[in-house]
N, C-alpha and C positions, 0 to 999 in steps of 0.2 A: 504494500500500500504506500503512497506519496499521496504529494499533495495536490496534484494531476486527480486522481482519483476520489477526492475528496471537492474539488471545485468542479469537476463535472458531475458527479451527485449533486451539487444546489445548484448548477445554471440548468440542469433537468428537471428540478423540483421548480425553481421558478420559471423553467422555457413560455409553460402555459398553462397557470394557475387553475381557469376555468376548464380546460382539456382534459376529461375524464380517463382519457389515454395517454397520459403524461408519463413517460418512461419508456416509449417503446417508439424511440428513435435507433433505428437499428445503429445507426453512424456511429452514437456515441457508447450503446450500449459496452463497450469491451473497457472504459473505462470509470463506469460511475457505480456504483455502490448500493446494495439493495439497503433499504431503510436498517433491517437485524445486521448487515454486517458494517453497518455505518454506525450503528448505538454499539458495535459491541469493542469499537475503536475508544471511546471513553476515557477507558481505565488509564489514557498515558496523556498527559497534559499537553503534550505539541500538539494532538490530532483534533482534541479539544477548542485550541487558539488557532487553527486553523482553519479547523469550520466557522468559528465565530469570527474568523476575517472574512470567509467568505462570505457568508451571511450579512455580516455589515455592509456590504458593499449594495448589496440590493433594498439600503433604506431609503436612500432617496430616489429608487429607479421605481419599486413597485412593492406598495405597503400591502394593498388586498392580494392577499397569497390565495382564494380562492378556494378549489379544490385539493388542496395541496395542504391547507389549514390542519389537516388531521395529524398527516406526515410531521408536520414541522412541529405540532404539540408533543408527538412521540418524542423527538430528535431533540425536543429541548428539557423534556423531562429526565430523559435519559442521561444527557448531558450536566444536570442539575443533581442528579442522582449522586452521578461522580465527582460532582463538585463536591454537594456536601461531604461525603464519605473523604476526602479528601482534602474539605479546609482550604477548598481554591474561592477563596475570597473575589480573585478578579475573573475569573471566568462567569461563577454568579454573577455579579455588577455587572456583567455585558448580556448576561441571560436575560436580566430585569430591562434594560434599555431595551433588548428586541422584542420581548413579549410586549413591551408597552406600544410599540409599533407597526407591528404585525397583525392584521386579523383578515376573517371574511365577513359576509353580509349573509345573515341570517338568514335573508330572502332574495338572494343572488338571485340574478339576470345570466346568463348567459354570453359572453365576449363582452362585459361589463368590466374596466376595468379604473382604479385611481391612479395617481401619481404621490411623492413622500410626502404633500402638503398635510393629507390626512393624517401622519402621523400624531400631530400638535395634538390631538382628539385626545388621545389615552395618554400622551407625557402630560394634560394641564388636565387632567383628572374627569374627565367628559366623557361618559357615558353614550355615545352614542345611537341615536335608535336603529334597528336593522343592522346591527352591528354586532361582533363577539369579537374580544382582543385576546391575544393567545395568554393576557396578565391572566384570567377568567379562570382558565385552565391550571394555571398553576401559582396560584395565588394560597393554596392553600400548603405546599411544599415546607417542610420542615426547617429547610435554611429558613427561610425566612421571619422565625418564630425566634432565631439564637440572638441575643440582643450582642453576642460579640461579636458576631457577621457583621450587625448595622455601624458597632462602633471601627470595625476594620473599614470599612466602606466610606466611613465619615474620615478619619484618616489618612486613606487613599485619598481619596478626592482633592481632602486639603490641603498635602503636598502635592499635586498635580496644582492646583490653582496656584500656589504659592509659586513651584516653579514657570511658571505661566505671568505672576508677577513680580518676581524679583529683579530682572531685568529692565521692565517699563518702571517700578517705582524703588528707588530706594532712598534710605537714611541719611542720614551724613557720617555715619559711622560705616557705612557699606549693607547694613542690615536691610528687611524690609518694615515699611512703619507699622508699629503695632496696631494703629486704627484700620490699616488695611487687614493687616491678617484677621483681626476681630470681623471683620465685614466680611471675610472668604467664610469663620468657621460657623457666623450668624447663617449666612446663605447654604451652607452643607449641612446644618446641623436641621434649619427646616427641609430641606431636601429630602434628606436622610425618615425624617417625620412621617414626611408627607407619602412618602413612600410603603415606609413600615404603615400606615393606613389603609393603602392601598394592596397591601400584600395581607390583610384581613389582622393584622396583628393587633394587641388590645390596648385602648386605650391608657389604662393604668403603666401598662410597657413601657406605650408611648412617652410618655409624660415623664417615667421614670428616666429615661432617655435624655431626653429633652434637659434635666436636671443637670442629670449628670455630667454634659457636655458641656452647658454653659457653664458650669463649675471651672471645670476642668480646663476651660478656655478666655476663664476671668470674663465672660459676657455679662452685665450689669441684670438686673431683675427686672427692669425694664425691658430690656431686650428677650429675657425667656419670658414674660407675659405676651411681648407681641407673638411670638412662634406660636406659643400654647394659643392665644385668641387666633391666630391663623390657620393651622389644624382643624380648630372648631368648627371653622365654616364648613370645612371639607367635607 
């Protein structure tokens, strides 16, 4: 197996989402992957971040996956499986980004298709009618429930932003300024919230959460009543 093999299994699965007969391009059949021996690649982390590069690549091309929706709830549970079993923090975090992006129409047409604009629907917490988001499907998943997952994820995040801002802002000591970082770990920490909401998790969690980051991040009690009241609406 390469990774030839693994990006022609999902330019298959997406070829033609609505296409009942999706996989049975003779051309490419000698290199793509039946869905069991694609979940049974998992267990090793490259094959993992592989798939999910390929997959990323198709979020701005084509969000309604269709008929294909089943497939890909397979392929992401499966992969979700071995995350948690595994403590792959950022393989999860990329699982949650495409399920939130990915769905079909409950009452699908026929050669009916979107473009990535749709996705904004399931990242800003939207419900859409005639719709299922692949979140739906596995929103009830166990990682999602470990509050150290949320707190690795909020750490990830906030050295990514940080390195993202060290360059455009810095100190006069070389540092970067403390009201900014406070403003990345304000912004990851309702992220992170809003999410664990979204992934069915409870609110008392939440909130505990919530707590213990702004703690931990010297956030003022003003700023974790804004999160907490922002949550609420959710």
């Amino acid at each position: 197996v390469d990774e030839n093999n693994i990006e022609q299994s999902v330019d298959d699965l997406f070829a033609n989402p609505d296409d009942s007969s999706n996989g049975n391009n003779e051309g490419s059949q000698s290199n793509q992957l039946d869905i069991c021996s694609l979940c049974g690649l998992f267990e090793k982390a490259e094959y993992r971040y592989t798939l999910l590069r390929c997959l990323n690549k198709y979020r701005g091309k084509r969000t309604n996956v269709g008929n294909a929706f089943e497939k890909l709830v397979i392929i992401l549970i499966a992969m979700l499986d071995a995350s948690y079993i595994q403590g792959d923090v950022k393989s999860a975090k990329m699982i949650l980004i495409l399920a939130e992006t990915f769905y079909h129409k409950t009452n699908e047409e026929k050669g009916e298709h979107t473009d990535g604009a749709d996705s904004s629907e399931a990242s800003n917490g939207v419900i859409a009618p005639g719709k299922e988001y692949v979140q739906n499907r596995i929103k009830g998943h166990a990682m999602w429930r470990s509050v150290a997952f949320w707190e690795e994820v909020f750490h990830q995040s906030v050295r990514e932003e940080v390195e993202r801002n060290f360059e455009v802002e810095k100190s006069g000591n070389g540092g970067l300024l403390l009201s900014t970082f406070q403003n990345i770990a304000y912004g990851q920490i309702y992220s992170c919230a809003f999410n664990m909401i979204s992934c069915g998790v409870g609110q008392s969690t939440v909130e505990l959460f919530i707590d213990r980051m702004c703690i931990a991040n010297d956030l003022s009690c003003i700023q974790r009543q804004e999160i907490l009241n922002g949550i609420s609406k959710q």
